[in-house]
N, C-alpha and C positions, 0 to 999 in steps of 0.2 A: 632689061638686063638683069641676073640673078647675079647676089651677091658672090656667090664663090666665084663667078669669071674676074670680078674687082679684087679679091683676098688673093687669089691666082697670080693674078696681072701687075699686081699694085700692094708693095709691103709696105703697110705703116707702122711706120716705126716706133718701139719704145725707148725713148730717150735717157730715160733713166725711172732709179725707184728709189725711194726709202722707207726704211721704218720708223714708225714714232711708237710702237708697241704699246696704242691704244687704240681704240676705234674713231676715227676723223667722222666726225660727225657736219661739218659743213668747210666747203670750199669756195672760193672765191680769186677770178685772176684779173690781170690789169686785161687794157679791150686788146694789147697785141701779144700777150702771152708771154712779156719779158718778166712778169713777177707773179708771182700766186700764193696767197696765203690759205693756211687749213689751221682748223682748231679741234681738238681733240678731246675725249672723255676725262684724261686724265691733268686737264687746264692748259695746256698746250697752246699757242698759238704760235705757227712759223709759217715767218717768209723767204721762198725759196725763187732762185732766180730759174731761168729759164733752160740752163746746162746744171742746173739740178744744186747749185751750190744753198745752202742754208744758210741768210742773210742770220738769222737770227733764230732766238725762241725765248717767246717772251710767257712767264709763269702767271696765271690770273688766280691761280689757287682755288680753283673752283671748273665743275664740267665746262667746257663750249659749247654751245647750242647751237650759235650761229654767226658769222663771221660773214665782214663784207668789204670791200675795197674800192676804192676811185677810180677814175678810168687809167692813171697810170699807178696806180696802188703806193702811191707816195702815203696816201694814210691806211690804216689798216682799222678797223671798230669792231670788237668781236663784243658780244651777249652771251650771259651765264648762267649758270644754274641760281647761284645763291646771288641772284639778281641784278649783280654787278655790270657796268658797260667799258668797255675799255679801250681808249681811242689811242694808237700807237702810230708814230713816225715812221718813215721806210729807214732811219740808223734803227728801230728796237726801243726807243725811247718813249715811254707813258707821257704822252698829252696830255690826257686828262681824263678821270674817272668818276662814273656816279652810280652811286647804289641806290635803284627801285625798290628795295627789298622784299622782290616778286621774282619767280625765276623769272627770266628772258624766255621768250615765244621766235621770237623774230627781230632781227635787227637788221635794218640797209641807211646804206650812205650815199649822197647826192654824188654825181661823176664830180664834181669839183672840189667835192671838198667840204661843202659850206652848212651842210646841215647834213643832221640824222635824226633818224627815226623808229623806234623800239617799243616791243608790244609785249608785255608783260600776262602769265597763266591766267593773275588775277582780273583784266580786265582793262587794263588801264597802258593810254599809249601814252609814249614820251615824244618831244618836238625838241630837238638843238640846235641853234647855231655851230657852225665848225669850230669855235673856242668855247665848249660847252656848257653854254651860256642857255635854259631851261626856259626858252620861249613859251608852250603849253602843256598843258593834260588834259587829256579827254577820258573821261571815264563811261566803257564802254557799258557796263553793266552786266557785261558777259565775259567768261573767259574770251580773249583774241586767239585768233589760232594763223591767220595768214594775214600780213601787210607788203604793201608791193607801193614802193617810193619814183614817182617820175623821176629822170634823171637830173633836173634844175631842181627838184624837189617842191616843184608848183603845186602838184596834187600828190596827195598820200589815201591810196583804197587799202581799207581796213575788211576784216571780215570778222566774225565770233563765232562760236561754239553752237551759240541759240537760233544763230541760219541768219543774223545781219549782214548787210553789207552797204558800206558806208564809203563816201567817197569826201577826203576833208580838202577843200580849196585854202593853200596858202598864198595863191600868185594874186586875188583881188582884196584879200582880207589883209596883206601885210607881213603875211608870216604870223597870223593870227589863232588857223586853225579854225575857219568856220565850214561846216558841217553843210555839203549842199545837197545831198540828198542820203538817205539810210530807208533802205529796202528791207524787207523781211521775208527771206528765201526759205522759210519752212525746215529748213535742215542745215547741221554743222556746214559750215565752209573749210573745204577739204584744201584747195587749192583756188590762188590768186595770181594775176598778173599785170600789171599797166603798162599801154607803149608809155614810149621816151617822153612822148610830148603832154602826156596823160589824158589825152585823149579818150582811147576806146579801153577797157580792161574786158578781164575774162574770170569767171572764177566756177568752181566746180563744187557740187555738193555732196552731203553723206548719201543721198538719197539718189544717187546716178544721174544729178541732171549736171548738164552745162550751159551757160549762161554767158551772153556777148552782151554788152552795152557801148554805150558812148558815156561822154561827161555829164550829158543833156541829163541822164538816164534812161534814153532812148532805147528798146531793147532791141536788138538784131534778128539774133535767134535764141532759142533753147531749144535743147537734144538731151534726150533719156539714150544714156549707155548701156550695154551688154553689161558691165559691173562697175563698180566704184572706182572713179579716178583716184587712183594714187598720192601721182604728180604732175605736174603741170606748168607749162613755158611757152611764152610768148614770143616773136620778133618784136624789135624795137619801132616798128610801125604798125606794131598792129594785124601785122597781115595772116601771119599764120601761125596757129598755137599747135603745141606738141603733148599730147597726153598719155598718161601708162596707165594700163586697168588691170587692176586687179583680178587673177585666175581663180574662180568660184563655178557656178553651173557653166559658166563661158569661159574658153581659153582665155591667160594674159593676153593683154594687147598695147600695143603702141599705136594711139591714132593722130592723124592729123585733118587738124581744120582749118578752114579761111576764113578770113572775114565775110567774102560776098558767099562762097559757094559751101558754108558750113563744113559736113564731112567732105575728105579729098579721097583719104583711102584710110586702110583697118593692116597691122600686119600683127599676126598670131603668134605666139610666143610659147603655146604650151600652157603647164599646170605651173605658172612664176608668177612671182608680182614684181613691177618694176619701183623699183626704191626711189630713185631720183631717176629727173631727164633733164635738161640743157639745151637750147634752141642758142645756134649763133644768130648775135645781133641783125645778122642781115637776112635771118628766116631762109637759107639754104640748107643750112647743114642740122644736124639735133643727135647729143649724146644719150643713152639709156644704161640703168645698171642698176640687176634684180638681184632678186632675194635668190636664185640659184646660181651665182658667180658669174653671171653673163655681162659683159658691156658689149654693145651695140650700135652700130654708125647710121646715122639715116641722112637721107636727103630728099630733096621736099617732093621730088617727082618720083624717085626710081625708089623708094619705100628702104627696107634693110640693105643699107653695102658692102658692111664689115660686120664681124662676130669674132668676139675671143675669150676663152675659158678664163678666170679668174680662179685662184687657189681661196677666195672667201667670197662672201658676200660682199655689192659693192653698193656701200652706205651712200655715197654721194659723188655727184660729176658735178664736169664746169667744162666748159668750149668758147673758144674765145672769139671775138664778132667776128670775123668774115671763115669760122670753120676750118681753121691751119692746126690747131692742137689743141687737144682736149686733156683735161686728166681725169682721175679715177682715183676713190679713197674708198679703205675696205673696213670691213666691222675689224680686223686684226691690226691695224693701223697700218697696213701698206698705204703709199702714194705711189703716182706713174705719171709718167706726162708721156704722151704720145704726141708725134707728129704725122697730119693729115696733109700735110701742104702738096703732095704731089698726086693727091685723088682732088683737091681744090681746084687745084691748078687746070687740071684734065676738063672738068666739069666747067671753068671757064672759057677752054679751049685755049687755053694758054699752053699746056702741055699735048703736043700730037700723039704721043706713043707712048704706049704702057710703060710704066717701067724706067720711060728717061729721066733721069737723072738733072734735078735742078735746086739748085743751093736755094736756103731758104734763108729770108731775111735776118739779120743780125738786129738782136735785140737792142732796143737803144741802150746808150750807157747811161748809168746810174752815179750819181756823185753822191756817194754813202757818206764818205770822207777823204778826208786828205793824206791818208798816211798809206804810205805804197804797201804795208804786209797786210794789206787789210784780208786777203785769201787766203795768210798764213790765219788769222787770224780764225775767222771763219772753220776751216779748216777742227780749229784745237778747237772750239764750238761745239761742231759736228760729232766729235770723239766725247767731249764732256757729257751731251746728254744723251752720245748712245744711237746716233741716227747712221746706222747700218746704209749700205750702196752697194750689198753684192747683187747679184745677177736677180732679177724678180724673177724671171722663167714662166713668163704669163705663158703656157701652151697656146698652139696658129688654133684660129679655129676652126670649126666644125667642115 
Protein backbone atom coordinates (compact mmCIF):
# COMPACT_ATOMS: atom_id res chain seq x y z
CA UNK A 1 0.00 0.00 0.00
CA UNK A 2 1.64 3.57 -0.98
CA UNK A 3 1.62 6.20 1.37
CA UNK A 4 -0.46 8.81 -0.44
CA UNK A 5 -3.65 6.28 -0.56
CA UNK A 6 -3.15 6.41 3.72
CA UNK A 7 -2.63 10.62 3.68
CA UNK A 8 -5.75 10.44 1.07
CA UNK A 9 -7.85 8.11 3.31
CA UNK A 10 -6.65 8.91 6.82
CA UNK A 11 -6.09 12.74 8.16
CA UNK A 12 -3.78 12.73 11.08
CA UNK A 13 -4.30 15.19 13.00
CA UNK A 14 -2.36 18.14 14.26
CA UNK A 15 -3.58 18.77 17.78
CA UNK A 16 -1.95 21.74 18.42
CA UNK A 17 1.56 23.80 18.40
CA UNK A 18 3.48 26.14 20.25
CA UNK A 19 6.42 28.26 20.16
CA UNK A 20 9.17 28.43 22.63
CA UNK A 21 11.27 30.71 20.22
CA UNK A 22 14.26 28.54 20.58
CA UNK A 23 15.40 25.41 19.00
CA UNK A 24 14.01 22.09 21.16
CA UNK A 25 16.76 20.21 21.16
CA UNK A 26 15.45 16.96 22.88
CA UNK A 27 11.75 15.55 23.77
CA UNK A 28 10.43 13.23 25.83
CA UNK A 29 6.57 11.88 26.56
CA UNK A 30 4.93 9.79 29.25
CA UNK A 31 4.30 5.88 27.49
CA UNK A 32 0.31 7.33 26.88
CA UNK A 33 0.99 10.58 25.47
CA UNK A 34 -0.97 12.54 28.49
CA UNK A 35 2.32 14.61 29.15
CA UNK A 36 5.52 15.57 27.24
CA UNK A 37 8.23 17.51 28.15
CA UNK A 38 10.87 19.37 25.70
CA UNK A 39 14.03 21.49 26.56
CA UNK A 40 15.26 24.04 24.57
CA UNK A 41 18.62 26.07 23.59
CA UNK A 42 17.57 28.80 25.45
CA UNK A 43 17.30 26.56 29.18
CA UNK A 44 13.92 25.88 28.81
CA UNK A 45 12.29 22.95 30.06
CA UNK A 46 8.26 22.51 29.75
CA UNK A 47 5.75 20.38 30.44
CA UNK A 48 2.87 20.21 28.38
CA UNK A 49 -0.15 18.15 28.73
CA UNK A 50 -1.67 16.51 26.01
CA UNK A 51 -4.56 19.21 24.63
CA UNK A 52 -1.45 21.30 24.44
CA UNK A 53 -1.92 23.23 27.95
CA UNK A 54 1.66 24.29 29.37
CA UNK A 55 1.88 22.67 33.01
CA UNK A 56 4.89 24.78 33.39
CA UNK A 57 8.37 26.12 32.37
CA UNK A 58 10.97 25.55 34.41
CA UNK A 59 14.56 28.03 33.90
CA UNK A 60 17.92 25.74 34.15
CA UNK A 61 19.81 28.95 32.97
CA UNK A 62 21.89 27.03 30.78
CA UNK A 63 21.20 25.08 27.00
CA UNK A 64 19.24 21.69 27.23
CA UNK A 65 20.87 18.85 25.75
CA UNK A 66 18.65 16.37 26.73
CA UNK A 67 15.66 15.63 28.68
CA UNK A 68 13.88 12.58 29.80
CA UNK A 69 10.66 11.35 31.70
CA UNK A 70 9.05 8.27 33.61
CA UNK A 71 6.57 6.34 32.11
CA UNK A 72 3.80 8.62 33.51
CA UNK A 73 6.23 11.73 33.51
CA UNK A 74 5.40 12.59 37.20
CA UNK A 75 9.30 13.40 37.06
CA UNK A 76 10.96 15.25 34.46
CA UNK A 77 15.48 15.16 34.66
CA UNK A 78 16.72 17.40 31.97
CA UNK A 79 21.07 17.63 31.13
CA UNK A 80 22.88 20.84 30.44
CA UNK A 81 25.23 22.57 28.73
CA UNK A 82 27.21 23.92 31.71
CA UNK A 83 26.91 20.55 33.30
CA UNK A 84 24.02 20.83 35.41
CA UNK A 85 21.23 17.93 36.08
CA UNK A 86 17.96 18.85 36.94
CA UNK A 87 15.38 16.61 38.45
CA UNK A 88 11.72 18.37 38.36
CA UNK A 89 8.24 17.22 39.75
CA UNK A 90 5.08 17.07 37.40
CA UNK A 91 3.85 20.72 39.86
CA UNK A 92 7.38 22.53 38.12
CA UNK A 93 9.11 22.09 41.43
CA UNK A 94 13.27 21.27 41.48
CA UNK A 95 13.94 17.99 43.20
CA UNK A 96 17.14 18.10 43.29
CA UNK A 97 20.10 19.31 41.41
CA UNK A 98 23.80 18.32 40.61
CA UNK A 99 26.47 19.87 38.88
CA UNK A 100 29.22 17.54 36.79
CA UNK A 101 30.82 20.44 35.80
CA UNK A 102 31.08 18.68 32.28
CA UNK A 103 28.53 19.56 29.65
CA UNK A 104 25.77 16.83 29.65
CA UNK A 105 25.99 14.14 26.59
CA UNK A 106 23.10 12.27 27.42
CA UNK A 107 20.84 11.84 30.35
CA UNK A 108 17.81 8.96 30.95
CA UNK A 109 15.59 8.10 33.88
CA UNK A 110 14.37 4.69 34.98
CA UNK A 111 10.34 4.25 34.04
CA UNK A 112 9.83 4.42 37.84
CA UNK A 113 11.41 6.88 39.07
CA UNK A 114 14.19 5.34 41.03
CA UNK A 115 17.44 6.10 39.40
CA UNK A 116 19.35 8.13 36.58
CA UNK A 117 21.91 8.11 34.64
CA UNK A 118 24.08 10.82 32.81
CA UNK A 119 27.12 10.86 30.46
CA UNK A 120 29.20 13.80 30.58
CA UNK A 121 31.51 15.36 26.91
CA UNK A 122 34.38 14.65 29.23
CA UNK A 123 34.07 11.16 29.72
CA UNK A 124 32.66 10.42 32.93
CA UNK A 125 29.06 8.82 33.80
CA UNK A 126 26.88 9.50 36.66
CA UNK A 127 24.66 6.69 38.58
CA UNK A 128 21.56 8.21 41.02
CA UNK A 129 19.20 6.89 43.03
CA UNK A 130 15.65 8.99 42.51
CA UNK A 131 16.59 11.26 45.63
CA UNK A 132 19.75 12.05 44.13
CA UNK A 133 21.71 10.33 46.14
CA UNK A 134 25.44 9.65 43.88
CA UNK A 135 25.67 5.99 43.96
CA UNK A 136 28.87 5.78 41.26
CA UNK A 137 31.35 7.06 38.55
CA UNK A 138 32.80 5.57 35.99
CA UNK A 139 35.33 7.11 34.21
CA UNK A 140 35.20 6.37 30.73
CA UNK A 141 38.42 7.72 29.52
CA UNK A 142 36.86 8.78 26.45
CA UNK A 143 34.43 11.43 25.53
CA UNK A 144 30.76 9.42 26.03
CA UNK A 145 28.70 10.27 23.22
CA UNK A 146 25.32 7.61 23.60
CA UNK A 147 24.00 5.85 26.80
CA UNK A 148 20.80 3.94 26.76
CA UNK A 149 19.28 3.04 30.58
CA UNK A 150 17.02 -0.46 30.81
CA UNK A 151 13.83 0.52 32.07
CA UNK A 152 14.26 -0.78 35.98
CA UNK A 153 17.61 0.63 35.31
CA UNK A 154 19.38 -2.97 35.74
CA UNK A 155 21.79 -2.44 32.94
CA UNK A 156 23.13 0.86 31.56
CA UNK A 157 25.10 0.56 27.70
CA UNK A 158 27.42 3.17 27.36
CA UNK A 159 29.32 4.10 24.24
CA UNK A 160 32.43 6.72 23.59
CA UNK A 161 33.85 8.59 21.09
CA UNK A 162 37.17 6.10 20.85
CA UNK A 163 34.55 3.28 19.35
CA UNK A 164 33.84 1.62 23.25
CA UNK A 165 31.06 0.02 24.00
CA UNK A 166 30.44 -0.96 27.57
CA UNK A 167 27.59 -2.68 29.08
CA UNK A 168 27.41 -1.75 33.26
CA UNK A 169 25.29 -4.37 35.30
CA UNK A 170 23.58 -2.82 38.36
CA UNK A 171 20.83 -5.75 38.93
CA UNK A 172 23.89 -8.36 40.35
CA UNK A 173 26.30 -5.80 41.63
CA UNK A 174 23.71 -3.86 43.92
CA UNK A 175 23.39 -0.81 42.13
CA UNK A 176 27.03 -0.92 42.18
CA UNK A 177 27.92 -0.36 38.66
CA UNK A 178 30.05 -3.19 37.61
CA UNK A 179 31.39 -3.25 34.19
CA UNK A 180 30.57 -6.66 32.40
CA UNK A 181 32.02 -6.44 29.37
CA UNK A 182 33.61 -3.17 27.10
CA UNK A 183 34.08 -3.96 23.47
CA UNK A 184 36.35 -1.85 21.26
CA UNK A 185 34.35 -1.07 18.05
CA UNK A 186 37.08 0.71 15.99
CA UNK A 187 35.11 3.84 15.46
CA UNK A 188 32.83 6.71 17.29
CA UNK A 189 29.56 5.33 18.50
CA UNK A 190 27.10 7.26 16.68
CA UNK A 191 23.99 5.70 17.94
CA UNK A 192 22.76 3.23 21.02
CA UNK A 193 19.94 1.39 22.26
CA UNK A 194 18.81 -1.29 25.03
CA UNK A 195 15.46 -3.31 25.15
CA UNK A 196 13.38 -2.85 28.35
CA UNK A 197 14.66 -5.73 30.07
CA UNK A 198 18.49 -4.98 28.96
CA UNK A 199 18.68 -7.73 27.42
CA UNK A 200 19.89 -7.31 23.62
CA UNK A 201 21.08 -3.57 22.52
CA UNK A 202 22.07 -2.12 19.29
CA UNK A 203 24.48 0.52 18.57
CA UNK A 204 25.79 2.13 15.32
CA UNK A 205 29.15 3.35 14.27
CA UNK A 206 31.07 6.42 12.60
CA UNK A 207 32.41 3.85 10.29
CA UNK A 208 28.75 2.62 8.83
CA UNK A 209 28.65 -0.40 10.69
CA UNK A 210 25.75 -1.71 12.87
CA UNK A 211 25.99 -4.03 15.62
CA UNK A 212 23.29 -6.40 17.61
CA UNK A 213 24.36 -8.05 20.75
CA UNK A 214 22.89 -9.65 23.86
CA UNK A 215 23.98 -9.06 27.60
CA UNK A 216 26.16 -12.27 27.17
CA UNK A 217 28.03 -10.05 24.56
CA UNK A 218 26.93 -12.46 22.28
CA UNK A 219 27.09 -10.80 18.77
CA UNK A 220 23.93 -11.46 16.39
CA UNK A 221 24.85 -9.70 13.53
CA UNK A 222 26.89 -6.76 12.00
CA UNK A 223 25.97 -4.72 8.65
CA UNK A 224 27.95 -2.16 6.80
CA UNK A 225 25.56 0.68 5.56
CA UNK A 226 25.09 2.64 2.36
CA UNK A 227 26.16 5.83 4.69
CA UNK A 228 26.45 6.67 8.36
CA UNK A 229 23.57 6.17 10.65
CA UNK A 230 22.25 9.18 12.05
CA UNK A 231 19.85 8.10 14.42
CA UNK A 232 18.74 5.14 15.84
CA UNK A 233 15.66 3.37 17.87
CA UNK A 234 14.94 0.29 19.22
CA UNK A 235 11.53 -1.56 20.41
CA UNK A 236 11.24 -2.31 23.88
CA UNK A 237 11.99 -6.06 23.22
CA UNK A 238 14.37 -5.81 21.14
CA UNK A 239 12.78 -6.80 18.11
CA UNK A 240 13.01 -4.19 15.59
CA UNK A 241 15.33 -1.19 15.43
CA UNK A 242 14.72 1.86 13.13
CA UNK A 243 17.60 3.83 11.64
CA UNK A 244 18.13 7.28 9.42
CA UNK A 245 21.30 7.52 7.08
CA UNK A 246 22.64 9.94 6.23
CA UNK A 247 22.51 11.34 2.20
CA UNK A 248 26.27 11.38 0.78
CA UNK A 249 27.19 9.06 -2.46
CA UNK A 250 23.82 7.18 -1.43
CA UNK A 251 20.44 8.72 -1.11
CA UNK A 252 19.02 9.49 2.76
CA UNK A 253 17.54 6.48 4.09
CA UNK A 254 15.36 5.17 6.79
CA UNK A 255 15.89 1.48 7.48
CA UNK A 256 14.62 -1.15 9.31
CA UNK A 257 15.90 -4.17 11.12
CA UNK A 258 15.18 -7.39 13.16
CA UNK A 259 16.50 -9.12 15.49
CA UNK A 260 16.49 -12.59 13.74
CA UNK A 261 16.19 -11.39 10.13
CA UNK A 262 18.73 -8.32 10.25
CA UNK A 263 17.71 -5.94 7.20
CA UNK A 264 13.63 -5.90 6.57
CA UNK A 265 13.63 -3.12 4.05
CA UNK A 266 15.45 0.35 2.90
CA UNK A 267 12.99 3.54 2.08
CA UNK A 268 14.90 6.41 0.09
CA UNK A 269 14.60 9.80 1.16
CA UNK A 270 16.49 11.82 -1.30
CA UNK A 271 19.55 14.20 -0.81
CA UNK A 272 18.36 14.74 3.44
CA UNK A 273 19.64 13.54 6.57
CA UNK A 274 17.34 12.26 9.10
CA UNK A 275 17.94 14.33 12.46
CA UNK A 276 16.09 12.16 14.92
CA UNK A 277 13.73 8.91 14.71
CA UNK A 278 11.47 7.37 17.40
CA UNK A 279 10.28 3.62 17.40
CA UNK A 280 7.00 3.10 19.45
CA UNK A 281 7.41 0.82 22.37
CA UNK A 282 5.73 -2.00 20.78
CA UNK A 283 8.02 -1.88 17.44
CA UNK A 284 4.89 -1.02 15.15
CA UNK A 285 4.91 2.36 14.36
CA UNK A 286 8.56 4.86 14.09
CA UNK A 287 8.62 8.78 13.73
CA UNK A 288 11.55 10.43 11.30
CA UNK A 289 12.51 14.24 11.05
CA UNK A 290 15.26 15.57 8.56
CA UNK A 291 17.31 18.13 8.07
CA UNK A 292 15.00 19.36 4.89
CA UNK A 293 11.62 19.84 6.99
CA UNK A 294 10.13 16.48 6.48
CA UNK A 295 8.52 14.34 9.33
CA UNK A 296 7.60 10.94 8.32
CA UNK A 297 5.29 8.08 9.62
CA UNK A 298 6.54 4.46 9.30
CA UNK A 299 5.27 1.15 10.03
CA UNK A 300 7.11 -1.97 10.50
CA UNK A 301 5.53 -3.74 7.28
CA UNK A 302 4.14 -1.07 4.79
CA UNK A 303 7.71 1.12 5.03
CA UNK A 304 6.63 5.27 4.59
CA UNK A 305 2.57 5.99 5.51
CA UNK A 306 2.55 9.58 6.15
CA UNK A 307 4.75 12.71 5.02
CA UNK A 308 4.36 16.31 5.95
CA UNK A 309 6.13 19.55 5.01
CA UNK A 310 7.49 21.32 8.09
CA UNK A 311 8.23 25.19 7.82
CA UNK A 312 12.09 24.31 9.57
CA UNK A 313 14.16 21.70 10.31
CA UNK A 314 12.74 19.06 12.62
CA UNK A 315 15.55 18.86 15.49
CA UNK A 316 13.76 16.09 17.35
CA UNK A 317 10.64 13.59 17.70
CA UNK A 318 9.11 11.15 20.26
CA UNK A 319 5.94 8.74 19.66
CA UNK A 320 4.45 7.24 22.41
CA UNK A 321 4.39 3.26 22.95
CA UNK A 322 1.74 1.67 21.11
CA UNK A 323 2.03 4.69 17.98
CA UNK A 324 -1.39 6.95 18.72
CA UNK A 325 0.81 10.39 18.85
CA UNK A 326 3.86 11.49 18.02
CA UNK A 327 5.39 14.99 18.33
CA UNK A 328 7.78 17.15 16.42
CA UNK A 329 10.32 20.11 17.69
CA UNK A 330 12.04 22.24 15.08
CA UNK A 331 15.45 24.13 15.08
CA UNK A 332 12.98 27.53 15.30
CA UNK A 333 11.32 26.23 18.45
CA UNK A 334 8.03 25.11 17.19
CA UNK A 335 6.26 22.00 19.01
CA UNK A 336 3.19 19.87 17.45
CA UNK A 337 1.77 16.93 18.81
CA UNK A 338 -0.03 14.90 16.29
CA UNK A 339 -2.64 12.30 16.58
CA UNK A 340 -2.14 8.95 14.81
CA UNK A 341 -4.69 6.89 16.77
CA UNK A 342 -7.03 6.26 13.86
CA UNK A 343 -4.23 5.04 11.16
CA UNK A 344 -3.35 2.68 14.68
CA UNK A 345 -6.50 1.63 15.06
CA UNK A 346 -7.06 0.57 11.26
CA UNK A 347 -3.59 -1.32 11.39
CA UNK A 348 -5.13 -3.14 14.38
CA UNK A 349 -8.26 -3.71 12.59
CA UNK A 350 -9.96 -2.29 15.13
CA UNK A 351 -11.06 0.41 12.72
CA UNK A 352 -12.93 -1.01 9.26
CA UNK A 353 -12.97 2.08 7.23
CA UNK A 354 -11.07 4.85 6.27
CA UNK A 355 -11.80 7.71 7.59
CA UNK A 356 -14.17 6.55 10.59
CA UNK A 357 -14.40 8.45 13.07
CA UNK A 358 -13.34 7.25 16.66
CA UNK A 359 -12.72 9.04 19.90
CA UNK A 360 -9.47 8.49 21.28
CA UNK A 361 -8.76 7.91 24.69
CA UNK A 362 -8.76 10.56 27.40
CA UNK A 363 -5.77 11.23 29.13
CA UNK A 364 -5.60 10.28 32.55
CA UNK A 365 -6.09 12.93 35.15
CA UNK A 366 -3.21 14.60 36.64
CA UNK A 367 -3.40 15.86 40.43
CA UNK A 368 -1.08 18.99 39.90
CA UNK A 369 -2.92 20.45 42.77
CA UNK A 370 -5.65 21.40 44.66
CA UNK A 371 -6.80 24.68 43.84
CA UNK A 372 -9.56 24.81 41.00
CA UNK A 373 -7.86 27.97 38.79
CA UNK A 374 -5.11 26.01 38.30
CA UNK A 375 -5.87 26.45 34.14
CA UNK A 376 -6.34 30.11 34.89
CA UNK A 377 -3.39 29.85 36.18
CA UNK A 378 -1.42 27.98 33.67
CA UNK A 379 -3.15 30.01 31.15
CA UNK A 380 -1.22 33.54 32.69
CA UNK A 381 1.98 31.13 32.40
CA UNK A 382 1.66 30.63 28.90
CA UNK A 383 1.16 34.58 28.15
CA UNK A 384 4.40 35.27 30.76
CA UNK A 385 6.87 33.53 28.88
CA UNK A 386 5.45 34.15 25.41
CA UNK A 387 4.30 30.50 24.36
CA UNK A 388 2.32 31.50 21.20
CA UNK A 389 -0.85 28.66 20.01
CA UNK A 390 -1.82 30.15 16.63
CA UNK A 391 -2.27 27.99 13.89
CA UNK A 392 1.23 26.07 12.87
CA UNK A 393 -0.08 25.54 9.12
CA UNK A 394 2.34 22.55 8.84
CA UNK A 395 1.30 22.13 4.74
CA UNK A 396 -0.55 18.07 3.77
CA UNK A 397 2.07 16.49 2.27
CA UNK A 398 3.54 15.73 -0.80
Amino acid sequence: MNRYYYEEMIGIEELWHISLKSRINSASLAEDASLMAVGNDKGQVCLIRRNGDVLWTFETGSPVVDVSVTSNANLVCAGCKDGAIHVIDVQGKLKWKFDTNNPIKRINIALNGRFLAAATEEGNVFFFDGDGNLLWINTLGSPATRISLSSSANYLAVGTKSGHLLLIDNYASHMAGKTLWNLDLGSEIYGLEVSSDGYYLVASTEDRFIYFYDKYSKPYWKLRTDERITSLSMSSNGGLILTGISASSSPGQVCAFSREDKLRWKHFLGPDIVNDIDISGDGKFGIAGTNSNMLCLFHKDQKMIWSSKTKKSVKTVAISYDGSYFLAGTDSGLVALFDASSIVRLFRGEQKKFGEKIDSPKPKDIDIDSDKNFDKKVEKKQEEHGLLRKLFEWPKGP
